[in-house]
C-alpha positions as CSV (number, residue, x, y, z in Angstrom):
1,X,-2.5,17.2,-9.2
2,X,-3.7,13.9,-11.0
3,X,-6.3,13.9,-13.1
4,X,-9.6,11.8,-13.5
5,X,-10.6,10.8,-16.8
6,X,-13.2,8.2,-18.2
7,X,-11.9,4.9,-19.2
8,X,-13.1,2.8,-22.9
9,X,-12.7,-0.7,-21.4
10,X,-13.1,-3.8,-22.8
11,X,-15.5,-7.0,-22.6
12,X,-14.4,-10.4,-22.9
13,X,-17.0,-12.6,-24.3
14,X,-16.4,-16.1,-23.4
15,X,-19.1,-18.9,-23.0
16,X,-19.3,-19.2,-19.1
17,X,-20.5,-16.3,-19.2
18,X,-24.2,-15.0,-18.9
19,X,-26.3,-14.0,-22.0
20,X,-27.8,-10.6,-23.3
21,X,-28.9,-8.0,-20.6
22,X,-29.1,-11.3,-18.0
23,X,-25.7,-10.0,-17.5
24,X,-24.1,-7.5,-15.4
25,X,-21.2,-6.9,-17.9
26,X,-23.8,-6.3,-20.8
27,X,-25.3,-3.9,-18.8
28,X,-22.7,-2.2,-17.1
29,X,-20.3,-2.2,-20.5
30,X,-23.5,-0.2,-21.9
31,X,-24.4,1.7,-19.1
32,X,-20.6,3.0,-19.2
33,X,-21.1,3.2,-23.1
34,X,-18.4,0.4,-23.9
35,X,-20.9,-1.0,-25.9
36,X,-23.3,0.2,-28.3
37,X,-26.0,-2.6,-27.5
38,X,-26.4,-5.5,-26.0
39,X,-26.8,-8.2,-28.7
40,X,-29.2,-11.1,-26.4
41,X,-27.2,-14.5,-28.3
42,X,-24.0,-13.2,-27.2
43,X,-22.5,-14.4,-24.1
44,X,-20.9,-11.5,-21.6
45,X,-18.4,-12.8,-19.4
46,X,-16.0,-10.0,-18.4
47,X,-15.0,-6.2,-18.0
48,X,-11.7,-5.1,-18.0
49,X,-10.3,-2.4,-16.5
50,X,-6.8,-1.4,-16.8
51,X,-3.8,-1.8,-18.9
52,X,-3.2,-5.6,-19.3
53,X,-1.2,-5.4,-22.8
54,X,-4.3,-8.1,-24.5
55,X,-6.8,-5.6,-24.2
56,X,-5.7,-2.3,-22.9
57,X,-8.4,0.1,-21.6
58,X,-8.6,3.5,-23.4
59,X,-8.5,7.0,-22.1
60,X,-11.6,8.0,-24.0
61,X,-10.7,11.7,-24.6
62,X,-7.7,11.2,-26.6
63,X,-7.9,7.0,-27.1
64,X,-4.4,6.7,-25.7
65,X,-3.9,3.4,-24.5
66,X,-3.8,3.9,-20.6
67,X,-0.5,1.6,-20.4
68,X,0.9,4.8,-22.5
69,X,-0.5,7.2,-20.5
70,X,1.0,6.0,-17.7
71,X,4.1,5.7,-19.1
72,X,4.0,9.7,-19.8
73,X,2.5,10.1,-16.3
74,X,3.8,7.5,-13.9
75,X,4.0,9.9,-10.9
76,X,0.2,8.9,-10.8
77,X,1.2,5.1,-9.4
78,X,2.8,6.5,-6.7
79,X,6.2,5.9,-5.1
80,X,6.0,2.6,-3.8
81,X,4.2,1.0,-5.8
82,X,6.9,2.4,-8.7
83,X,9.7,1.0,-6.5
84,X,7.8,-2.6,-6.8
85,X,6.4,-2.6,-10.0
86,X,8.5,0.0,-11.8
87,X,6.2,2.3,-14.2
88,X,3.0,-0.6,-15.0
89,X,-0.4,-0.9,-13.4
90,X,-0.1,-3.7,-10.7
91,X,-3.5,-4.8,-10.9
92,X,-6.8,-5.6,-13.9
93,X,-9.7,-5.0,-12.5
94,X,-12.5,-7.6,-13.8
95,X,-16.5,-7.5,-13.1
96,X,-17.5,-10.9,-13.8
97,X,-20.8,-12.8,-15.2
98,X,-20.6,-16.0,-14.5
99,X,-23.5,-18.6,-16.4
100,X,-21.4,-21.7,-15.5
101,X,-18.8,-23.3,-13.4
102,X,-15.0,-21.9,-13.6
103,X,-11.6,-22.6,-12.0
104,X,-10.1,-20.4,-9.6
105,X,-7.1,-18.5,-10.9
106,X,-4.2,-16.7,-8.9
107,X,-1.3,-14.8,-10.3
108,X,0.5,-14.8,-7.6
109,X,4.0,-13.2,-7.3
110,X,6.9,-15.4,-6.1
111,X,8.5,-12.3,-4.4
112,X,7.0,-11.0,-1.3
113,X,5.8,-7.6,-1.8
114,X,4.1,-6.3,1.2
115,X,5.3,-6.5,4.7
């Protein structure tokens, strides 16, 4: 049985993003108490979620890095996506809030993956 646990993620404050509580990161970062406040002359740009080695999210009960508790636990990726990957998260999840103009990025893979 796989468990469900709450997640301490983190915010990337870069300047395209939007300031204070004008932006969805702020307020869903405190909302999901990843922040303490909302400080209105900082800029809010992203929220990760996941276990991207630059800024791991947290499991919040033990504040195990959730690339580790993978590791420990990797039946919970599933088979196929094991024999792809091997025993990593495939995927960040990011909520963006966008002030300003941005490029398009894609990380795609060179191998073909799904057929």
């Amino acid at each position: 049985m796989l468990e469900v646990f709450e997640l301490q993620c983190f915010v990337q404050n870069y300047l395209w993003g939007k300031k204070g509580s004008a932006s969805e990161v702020s307020r869903l970062s405190l909302a999901g108490q990843h922040l303490d406040s909302i400080d209105e002359k900082q800029f809010y740009a992203e929220l990760w979620m996941g276990a991207l080695h630059k800024s791991p999210s947290l499991v919040k009960s033990s504040g195990q890095k959730l690339s580790d508790w993978i590791k420990s636990n990797n039946e919970a990726l599933g088979l196929k996506s094991r024999l792809i990957f091997g025993d990593e998260l495939p995927f960040l999840m990011k909520v963006l809030s966008i002030n300003s103009a941005l490029s398009i990025q894609v990380h795609p893979s060179k191998v073909k993956i799904y057929s």
